[in-house]
SEDREN-342312 format. One line per 10 residues: number of its first residue (from 1); for each residue x, y, z of C-alpha. Coordinates in nm, 3 decimals. Layout:
// SEDREN-342312
NUM = X,Y,Z; ... $
//
This chain:
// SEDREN-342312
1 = -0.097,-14.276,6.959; 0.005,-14.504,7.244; 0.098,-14.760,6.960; 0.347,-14.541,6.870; 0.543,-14.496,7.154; 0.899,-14.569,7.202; 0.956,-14.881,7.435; 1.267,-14.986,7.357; 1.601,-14.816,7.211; 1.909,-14.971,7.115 $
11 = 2.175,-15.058,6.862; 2.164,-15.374,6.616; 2.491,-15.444,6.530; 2.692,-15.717,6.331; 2.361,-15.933,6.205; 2.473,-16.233,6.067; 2.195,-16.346,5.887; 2.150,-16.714,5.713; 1.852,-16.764,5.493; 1.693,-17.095,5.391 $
21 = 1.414,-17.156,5.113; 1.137,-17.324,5.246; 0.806,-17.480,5.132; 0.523,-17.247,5.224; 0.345,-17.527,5.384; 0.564,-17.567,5.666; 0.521,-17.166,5.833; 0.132,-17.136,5.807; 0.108,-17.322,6.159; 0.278,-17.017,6.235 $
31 = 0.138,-16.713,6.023; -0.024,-16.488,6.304; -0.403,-16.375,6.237; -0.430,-16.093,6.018; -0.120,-16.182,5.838; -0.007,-16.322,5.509; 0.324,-16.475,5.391; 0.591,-16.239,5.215; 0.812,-16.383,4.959; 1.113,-16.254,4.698 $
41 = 1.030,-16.379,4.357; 0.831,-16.668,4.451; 1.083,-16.796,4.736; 0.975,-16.794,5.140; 1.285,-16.780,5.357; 1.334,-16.872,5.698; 1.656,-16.670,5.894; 1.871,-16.738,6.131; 1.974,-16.467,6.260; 2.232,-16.354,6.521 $
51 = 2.336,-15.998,6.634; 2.470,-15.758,6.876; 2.200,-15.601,7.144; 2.366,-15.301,7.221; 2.339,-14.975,7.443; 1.988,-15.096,7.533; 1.690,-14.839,7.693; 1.363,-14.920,7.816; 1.139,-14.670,7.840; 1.434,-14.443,7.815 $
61 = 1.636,-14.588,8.118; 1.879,-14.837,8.095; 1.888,-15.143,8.284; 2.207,-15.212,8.490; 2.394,-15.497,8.376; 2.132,-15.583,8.085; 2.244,-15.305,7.813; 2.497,-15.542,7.594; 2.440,-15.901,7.483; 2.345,-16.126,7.204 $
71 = 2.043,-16.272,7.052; 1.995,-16.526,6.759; 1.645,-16.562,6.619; 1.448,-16.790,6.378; 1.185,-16.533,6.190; 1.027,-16.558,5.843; 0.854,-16.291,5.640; 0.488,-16.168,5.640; 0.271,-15.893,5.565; -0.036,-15.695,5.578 $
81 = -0.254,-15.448,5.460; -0.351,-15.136,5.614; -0.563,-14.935,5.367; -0.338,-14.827,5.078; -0.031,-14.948,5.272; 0.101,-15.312,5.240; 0.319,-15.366,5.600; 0.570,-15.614,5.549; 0.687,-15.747,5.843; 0.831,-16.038,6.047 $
91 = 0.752,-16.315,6.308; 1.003,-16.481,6.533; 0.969,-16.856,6.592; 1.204,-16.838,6.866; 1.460,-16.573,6.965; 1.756,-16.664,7.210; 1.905,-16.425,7.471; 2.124,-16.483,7.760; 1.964,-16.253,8.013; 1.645,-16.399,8.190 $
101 = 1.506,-16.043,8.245; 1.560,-15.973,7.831; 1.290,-16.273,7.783; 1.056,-16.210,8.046; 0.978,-15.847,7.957; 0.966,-15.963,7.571; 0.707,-16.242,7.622; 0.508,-15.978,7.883; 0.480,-15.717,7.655; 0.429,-15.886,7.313 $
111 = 0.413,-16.248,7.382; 0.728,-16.324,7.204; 0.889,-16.656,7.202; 1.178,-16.582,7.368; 1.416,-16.802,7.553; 1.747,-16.771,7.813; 2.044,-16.939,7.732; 2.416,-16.925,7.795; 2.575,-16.779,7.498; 2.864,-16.608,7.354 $
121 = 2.976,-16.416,7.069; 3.320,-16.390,6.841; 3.364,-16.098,6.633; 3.730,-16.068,6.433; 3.873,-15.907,6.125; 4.224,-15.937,6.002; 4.300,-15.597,5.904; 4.270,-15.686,5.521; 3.858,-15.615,5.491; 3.769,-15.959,5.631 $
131 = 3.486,-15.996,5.885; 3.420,-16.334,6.098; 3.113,-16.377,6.263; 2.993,-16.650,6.499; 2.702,-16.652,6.771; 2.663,-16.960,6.980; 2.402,-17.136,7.235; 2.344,-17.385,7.419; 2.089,-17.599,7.513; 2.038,-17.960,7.694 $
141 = 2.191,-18.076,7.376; 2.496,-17.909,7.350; 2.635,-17.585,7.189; 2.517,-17.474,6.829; 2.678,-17.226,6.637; 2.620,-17.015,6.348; 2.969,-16.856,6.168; 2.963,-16.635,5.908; 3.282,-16.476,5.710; 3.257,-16.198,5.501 $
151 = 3.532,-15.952,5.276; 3.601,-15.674,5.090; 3.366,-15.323,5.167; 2.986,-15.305,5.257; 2.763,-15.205,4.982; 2.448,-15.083,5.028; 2.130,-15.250,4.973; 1.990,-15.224,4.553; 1.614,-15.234,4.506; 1.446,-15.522,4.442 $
161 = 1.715,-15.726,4.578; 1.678,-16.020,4.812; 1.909,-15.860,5.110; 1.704,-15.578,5.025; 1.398,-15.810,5.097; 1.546,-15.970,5.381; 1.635,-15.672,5.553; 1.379,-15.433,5.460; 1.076,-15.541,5.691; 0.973,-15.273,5.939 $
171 = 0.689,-15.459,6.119; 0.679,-15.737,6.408; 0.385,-15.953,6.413; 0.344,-16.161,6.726; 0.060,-16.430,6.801; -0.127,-16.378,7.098; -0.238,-16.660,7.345; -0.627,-16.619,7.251; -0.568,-16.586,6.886; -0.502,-16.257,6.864 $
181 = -0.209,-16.055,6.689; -0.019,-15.764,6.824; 0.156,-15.519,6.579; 0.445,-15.336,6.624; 0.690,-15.104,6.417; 1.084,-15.110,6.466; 1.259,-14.777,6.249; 1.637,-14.761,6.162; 1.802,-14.669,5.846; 1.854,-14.856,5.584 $
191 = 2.182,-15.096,5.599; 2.463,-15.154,5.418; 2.585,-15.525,5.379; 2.862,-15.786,5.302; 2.749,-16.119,5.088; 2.916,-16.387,5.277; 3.205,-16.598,5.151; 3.135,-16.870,5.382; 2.861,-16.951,5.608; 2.777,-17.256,5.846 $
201 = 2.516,-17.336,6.137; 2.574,-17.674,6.327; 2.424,-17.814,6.618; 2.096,-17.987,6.775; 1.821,-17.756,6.780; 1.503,-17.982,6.762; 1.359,-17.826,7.100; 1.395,-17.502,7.011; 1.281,-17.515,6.678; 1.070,-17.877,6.625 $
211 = 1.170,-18.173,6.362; 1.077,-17.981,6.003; 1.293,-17.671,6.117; 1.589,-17.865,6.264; 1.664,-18.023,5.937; 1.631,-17.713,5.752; 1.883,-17.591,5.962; 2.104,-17.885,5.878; 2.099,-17.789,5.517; 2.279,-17.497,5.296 $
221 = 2.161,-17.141,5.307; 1.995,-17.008,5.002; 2.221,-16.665,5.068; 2.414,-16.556,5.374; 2.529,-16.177,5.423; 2.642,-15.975,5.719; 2.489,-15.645,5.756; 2.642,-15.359,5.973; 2.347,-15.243,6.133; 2.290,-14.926,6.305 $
231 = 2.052,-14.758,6.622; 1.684,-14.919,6.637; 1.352,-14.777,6.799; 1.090,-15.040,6.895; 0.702,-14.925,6.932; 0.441,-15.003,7.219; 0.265,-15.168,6.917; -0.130,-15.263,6.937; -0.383,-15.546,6.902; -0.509,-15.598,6.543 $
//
C-alpha cells in the first residue's frame, strides 16, 4: 500500500517531554475530522515536547546539511477506530525546526504546522547518572526555553502508565485545508524513560501557540520525563 511506504527515516533522541492537564474544551477547535480525544484516566494532556532529529533520510537519501537538528512541538492525544482496531494517535499544534527546508516539505506533504526558527540545544550529564535537558527558540518575542533534569537509570515504560500513555501513540493525524484528515503511522520500539526531578518552560509564546495555550504553558506540568528514544520510520500516510 502506498500508505505504507517509508518517507522519512531517522533517529528521535533525548525527548524532553512536559505534560499539562487541560480542559477538554480548549483542543476540540483542533481535533482533526475523523478523530476523537485520547485521555489517561480521565485527564487530556497537552506536551511540549523537544528532541533530537537525527541521521535524517528522505525517501532513503539524506539531505546535505539537513540530517541533525532540533524540533520542539505542542501535540495532544487522539484516536480512532479502524474496524476492531482503536489507533491512538497524535496532532501537532505547532512544531518548531530550525531548517526552512524541514518545514516546507512537512506542511507539503501532510499539511503540518510547522515553523523555522533559530534554535539551539544543551545536552549535559555529570558523570553521576544525571541528565540536563534544554531546547530553546526564538521568536519576535524573545527566546523560550524548556529545561528538563533527570537522574538515576532509565526504566522502561509499565502498562497502564501515563509515560506509557504519553509515549505510546503510533499515529499522526493532521487537518487538511478543505476539512479533510490525513493519517499516518510512525514505528519505533518501545522507550525507556527518566521521571524528571525538575522541569521548567519560560518564555512568550502567544503567536505560536494563541492566548489559552500560552498560559498553560506558564503553569506547572502535570508530569515531566525524559525518554531516550531510539530509530523512527514515518509512513506516506493517506486521506481518511
Amino acid at each position: 500500500m502506498d500508505s505504507e511506504r517509508v518517507v522519512l527515516t531517522a533517529e528521535w533522541r533525548n525527548l524532553a517531554m512536559l505534560n499539562y492537564e487541560v480542559d477538554r474544551g480548549l483542543l476540540l477547535k483542533f481535533v482533526p475530522q475523523g478523530t476523537e480525544l485520547d485521555g489517561w484516566n480521565g485527564r487530556v494532556f497537552v506536551s511540549l515536547v523537544g528532541f533530537r532529529f537525527l541521521k535524517t533520510r528522505v525517501l532513503g537519501l539524506p539531505i546535505p546539511f539537513h540530517a541533525n537538528f532540533d524540533e520542539v512541538n505542542l501535540r495532544f492525544y487522539v484516536r480512532r477506530r479502524e474496524g476492531q482496531e482503536v489507533r491512538r494517535g497524535v496532532v501537532f499544534i505547532r512544531e518548531i525546526v530550525p531548517r526552512r527546508a524541514v518545514a516546507l516539505l512537512a506542511r507539503t506533504i501532510y499539511n503540518e504546522n510547522y515553523v523555522a526558527l533559530p534554535m539551539t540545544h544543551e545536552i549535559a550529564g555529570n558523570g553521576q547518572g544525571t541528565t540536563a535537558v534544554s531546547y530553546r527558540w526564538q521568536t519576535s518575542r524573545g527566546w523560550s526555553t524548556m529545561t528538563l533534569e533527570a537522574e538515576g537509570n532509565s526504566q522502561p515504560l509499565n502498562t497502564g502508565s501515563e509515560q506509557e500513555f504519553i509515549t505510546e501513540h503510533y499515529w499522526g493525524y493532521a487537518a487538511q485545508r478543505d476539512g479533510g484528515t490525513v493519517e499516518y503511522r510512525v514505528t519505533h520500539p518501545s522507550w525507556r524513560v527518566w521521571i524528571a526531578r525538575r522541569s521548567e518552560f519560560a518564555g512568550e509564546v502567544e503567536e505560536l501557540y494563541g492566548r489559552e495555550l500560552a498560559a498553560v504553558l506558564r503553569g506547572t506540568p502535570a508530569s515531566a520525563f525524559l525518554a531516550e528514544g531510539s530509530a523512527v520510520a514515518v509512513m506516506r500516510g493517506r486521506r481518511l
